[in-house]
C-alpha positions in Angstrom: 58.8 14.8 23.7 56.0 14.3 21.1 56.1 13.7 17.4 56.3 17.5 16.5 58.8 18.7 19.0 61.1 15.8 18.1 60.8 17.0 14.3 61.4 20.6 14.9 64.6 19.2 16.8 65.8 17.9 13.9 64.8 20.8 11.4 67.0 22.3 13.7 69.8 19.9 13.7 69.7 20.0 10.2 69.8 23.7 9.6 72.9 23.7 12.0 74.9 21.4 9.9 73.6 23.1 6.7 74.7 26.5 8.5 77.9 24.4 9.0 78.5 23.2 5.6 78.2 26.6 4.3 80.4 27.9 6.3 78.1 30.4 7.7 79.1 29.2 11.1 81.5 27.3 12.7 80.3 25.1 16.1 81.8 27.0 18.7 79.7 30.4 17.4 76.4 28.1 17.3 77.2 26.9 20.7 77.7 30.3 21.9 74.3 31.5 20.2 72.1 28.9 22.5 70.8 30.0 25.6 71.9 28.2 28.8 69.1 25.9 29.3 69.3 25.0 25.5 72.6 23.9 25.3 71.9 20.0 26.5 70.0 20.0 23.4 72.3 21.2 21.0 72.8 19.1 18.1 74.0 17.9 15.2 72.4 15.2 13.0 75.9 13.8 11.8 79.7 13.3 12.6 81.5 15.2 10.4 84.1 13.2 9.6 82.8 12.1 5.9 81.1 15.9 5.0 80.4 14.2 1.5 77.9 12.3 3.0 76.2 15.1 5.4 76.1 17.1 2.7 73.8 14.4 0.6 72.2 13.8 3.6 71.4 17.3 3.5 70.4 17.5 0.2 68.0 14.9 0.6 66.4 16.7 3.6 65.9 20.2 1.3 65.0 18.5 -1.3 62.2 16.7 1.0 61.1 20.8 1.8 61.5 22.1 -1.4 64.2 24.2 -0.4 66.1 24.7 -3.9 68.2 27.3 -2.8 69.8 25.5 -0.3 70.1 22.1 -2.4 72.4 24.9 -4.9 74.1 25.7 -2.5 75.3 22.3 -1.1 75.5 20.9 -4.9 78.0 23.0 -5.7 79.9 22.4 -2.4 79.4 18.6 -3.0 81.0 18.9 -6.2 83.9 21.1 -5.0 84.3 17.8 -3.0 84.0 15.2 -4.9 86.2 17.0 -7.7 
């Protein structure tokens, strides 16, 4: 794997969790979505376990694309969170 396929795995690992977060998806739907040979590559870049933290994590990674709309989004989930 070279430098750009690795990042465009992660791109998509991150808009998994941020279709995740959202709630635009849940797992078993994104699962379904992949095609067979795609599905030992499915993943996600975090355990969800602490979504406080995959949601900076996401932030951080929007913010690094100048994606404002989606860093909103997850701010005002964050704070739903944290409050």
């Amino acid at each position: 794997m070279d430098f750009l396929e690795g990042l465009e795995e992660y791109n998509n690992a991150m808009d998994n969790a941020y279709q995740v977060v959202t709630k635009q998806k849940d797992l078993n739907i994104l699962y379904k979505e992949l095609n067979d040979s795609d599905k030992d590559y499915f993943s996600l870049p975090f355990n969800f376990s602490n979504v406080p933290s995959v949601i900076d994590m996401l932030i951080e990674h929007y913010e690094s694309l100048e994606d404002s709309d989606k860093c909103v989004k997850l701010k005002k989930i964050l704070h739903v969170y944290k409050n």
